[in-house]
C-alpha positions in Angstrom: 0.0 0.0 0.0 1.0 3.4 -1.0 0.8 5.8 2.1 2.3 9.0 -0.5 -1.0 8.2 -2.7 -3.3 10.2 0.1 -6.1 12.8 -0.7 -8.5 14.1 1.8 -12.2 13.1 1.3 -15.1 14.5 3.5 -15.4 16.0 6.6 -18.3 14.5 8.5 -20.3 16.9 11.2 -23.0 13.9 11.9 -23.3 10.4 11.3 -25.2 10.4 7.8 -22.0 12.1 6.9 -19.6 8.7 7.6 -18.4 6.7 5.0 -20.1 3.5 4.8 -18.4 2.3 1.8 -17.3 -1.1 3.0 -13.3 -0.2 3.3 -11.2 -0.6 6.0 -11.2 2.3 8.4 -8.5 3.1 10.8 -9.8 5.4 13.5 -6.7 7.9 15.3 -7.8 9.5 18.5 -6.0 11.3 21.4 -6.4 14.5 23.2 -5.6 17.9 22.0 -1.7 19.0 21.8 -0.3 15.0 21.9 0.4 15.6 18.9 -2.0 13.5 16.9 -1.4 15.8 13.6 2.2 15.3 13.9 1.5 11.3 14.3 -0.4 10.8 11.1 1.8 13.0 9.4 4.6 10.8 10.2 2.3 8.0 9.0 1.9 9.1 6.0 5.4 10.5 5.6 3.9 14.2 4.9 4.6 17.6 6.5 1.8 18.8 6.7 -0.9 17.1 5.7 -2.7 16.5 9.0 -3.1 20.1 10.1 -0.2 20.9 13.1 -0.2 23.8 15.1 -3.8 25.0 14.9 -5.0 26.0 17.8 -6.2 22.8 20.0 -10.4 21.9 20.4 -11.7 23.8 17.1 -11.7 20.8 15.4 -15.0 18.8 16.1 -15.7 17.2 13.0 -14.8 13.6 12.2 -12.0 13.9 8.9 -11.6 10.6 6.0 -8.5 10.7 4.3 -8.4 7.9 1.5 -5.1 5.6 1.3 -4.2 4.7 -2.3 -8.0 4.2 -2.4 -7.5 0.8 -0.3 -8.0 2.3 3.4 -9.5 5.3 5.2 -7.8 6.4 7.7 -9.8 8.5 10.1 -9.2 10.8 12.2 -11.3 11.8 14.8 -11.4 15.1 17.1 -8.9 15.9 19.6 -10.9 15.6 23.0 -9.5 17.2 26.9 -9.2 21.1 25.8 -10.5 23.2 28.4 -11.1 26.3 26.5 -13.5 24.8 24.6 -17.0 26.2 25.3 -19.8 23.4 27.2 -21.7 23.6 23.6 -18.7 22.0 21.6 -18.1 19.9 24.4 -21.6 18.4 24.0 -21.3 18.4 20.3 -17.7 16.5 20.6 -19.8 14.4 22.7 -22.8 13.1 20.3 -20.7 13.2 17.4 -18.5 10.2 19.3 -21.3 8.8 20.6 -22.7 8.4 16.9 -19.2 6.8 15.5 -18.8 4.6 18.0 -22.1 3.3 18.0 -21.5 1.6 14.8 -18.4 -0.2 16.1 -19.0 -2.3 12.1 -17.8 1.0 10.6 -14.3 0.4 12.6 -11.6 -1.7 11.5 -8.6 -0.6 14.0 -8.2 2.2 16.7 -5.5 4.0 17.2 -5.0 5.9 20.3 -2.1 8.4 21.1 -1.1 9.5 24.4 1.9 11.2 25.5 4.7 9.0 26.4 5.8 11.6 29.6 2.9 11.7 31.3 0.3 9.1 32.6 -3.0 9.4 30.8 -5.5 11.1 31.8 -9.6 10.6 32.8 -10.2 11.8 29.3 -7.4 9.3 28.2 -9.4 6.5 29.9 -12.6 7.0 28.9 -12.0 7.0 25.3 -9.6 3.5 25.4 -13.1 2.1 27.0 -15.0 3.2 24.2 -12.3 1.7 21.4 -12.0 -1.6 23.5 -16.0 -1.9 23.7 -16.5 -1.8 20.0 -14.9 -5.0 20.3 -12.1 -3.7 17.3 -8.4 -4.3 17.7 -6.6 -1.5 19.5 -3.1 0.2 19.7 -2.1 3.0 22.1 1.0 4.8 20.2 2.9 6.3 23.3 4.4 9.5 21.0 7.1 12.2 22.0 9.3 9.1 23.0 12.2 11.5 22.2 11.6 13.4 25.1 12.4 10.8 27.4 15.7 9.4 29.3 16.2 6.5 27.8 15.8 5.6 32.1 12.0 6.5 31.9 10.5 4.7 28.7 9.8 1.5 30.1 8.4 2.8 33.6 6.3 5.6 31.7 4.9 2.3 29.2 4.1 0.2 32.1 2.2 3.2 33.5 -0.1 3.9 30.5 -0.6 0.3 30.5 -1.4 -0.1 34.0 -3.7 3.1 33.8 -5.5 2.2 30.7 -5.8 -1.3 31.6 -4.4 -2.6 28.5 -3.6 -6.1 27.2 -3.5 -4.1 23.7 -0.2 -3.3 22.3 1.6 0.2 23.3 4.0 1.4 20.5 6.6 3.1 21.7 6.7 6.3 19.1 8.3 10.2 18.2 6.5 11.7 15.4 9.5 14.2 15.2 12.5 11.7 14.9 10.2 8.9 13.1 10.6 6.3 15.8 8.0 3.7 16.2 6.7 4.7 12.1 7.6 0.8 10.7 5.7 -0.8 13.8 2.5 1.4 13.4 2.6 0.9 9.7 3.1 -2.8 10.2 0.0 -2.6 12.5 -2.3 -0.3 10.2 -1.3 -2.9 7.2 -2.2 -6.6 9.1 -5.6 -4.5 10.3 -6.1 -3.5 6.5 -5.3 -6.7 5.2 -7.3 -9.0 7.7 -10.4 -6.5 6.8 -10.0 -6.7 2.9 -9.2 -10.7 3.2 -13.1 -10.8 5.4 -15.2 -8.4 3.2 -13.5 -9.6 -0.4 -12.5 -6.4 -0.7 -8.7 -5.4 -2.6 
């Protein structure tokens, strides 16, 4: 699969706007300012194709890009802002609610929290809602670079513990590429095992 061969294809602001086309769809989530742009940008080996830098919680609609038109991958608003007003908030809310309650629509979640601190409530309560689609699950543990070499496994064993995970945690740093190869690797199996069950490819 060509990761270059990437276009975006719809925003979706409600549920009648999500793709429903029968291709494997790779959800990314994670709160605002882990870097989530940065991640998928890595992914895709792209500057700046996932927006980076604008400012955190304005995004609350639900973006498809299309992978050499074999895989969406999704990605899904940044959640845990505070300046966010209660009305987005609730609108962040129902739009989740709607995607996740059509766990069929997912193929694998991908979840990034930041490898220097342990997650968060917000952290936790969206891991629930990828592990109770009943969809295979990685947490991508990002700004890895930022660590003594010391802290990595400690910090791991803390978002595991925390997220009570028996999914995998990739250890990764958008900004020196570590971690890339594993999370493609992941995103291709999850791809693959989806077009091998629907006949699709």
């Amino acid at each position: 699969m060509n990761f270059h061969n990437v276009e975006f294809v719809t925003s979706a602001a409600k549920a009648a706007d999500f793709k429903r086309d029968g291709l494997p769809q790779i959800a990314f989530a994670g709160k605002s300012n882990v870097g989530k742009s940065s991640v998928i940008n890595r992914v895709l080996m792209r500057k700046n194709f996932a927006r980076v830098g604008e400012q955190p919680g304005k995004t609350v609609h639900i973006n498809y890009f299309l992978i050499d038109e074999k895989m969406y991958l999704v990605d899904l608003p940044g959640y845990g802002y505070a300046k966010v007003s209660r009305a987005e908030k609730e609108r962040w809310a129902k739009l989740m609610d709607s995607y996740f309650a059509e766990p069929e629509l997912l193929t694998l979640g991908v979840m990034i929290v930041d490898s220097r601190h342990k997650p968060t409530e917000n952290d936790v309560i969206m891991a629930n809602w990828f592990q109770q689609t009943g969809s295979p699950f990685v947490v991508v543990a990002n700004k890895l670079d930022k660590l003594k070499k010391s802290q990595i496994e400690p910090n791991l064993q803390c978002i595991r513990d925390t997220l009570a995970l028996s999914e995998q945690v990739i250890p990764f740093s958008a900004e020196k590429g570590i971690g890339r190869d594993e999370l493609v690797e992941v995103l291709l199996r999850a791809a693959g095992e989806a077009e091998h069950i629907t006949g699709i490819g």
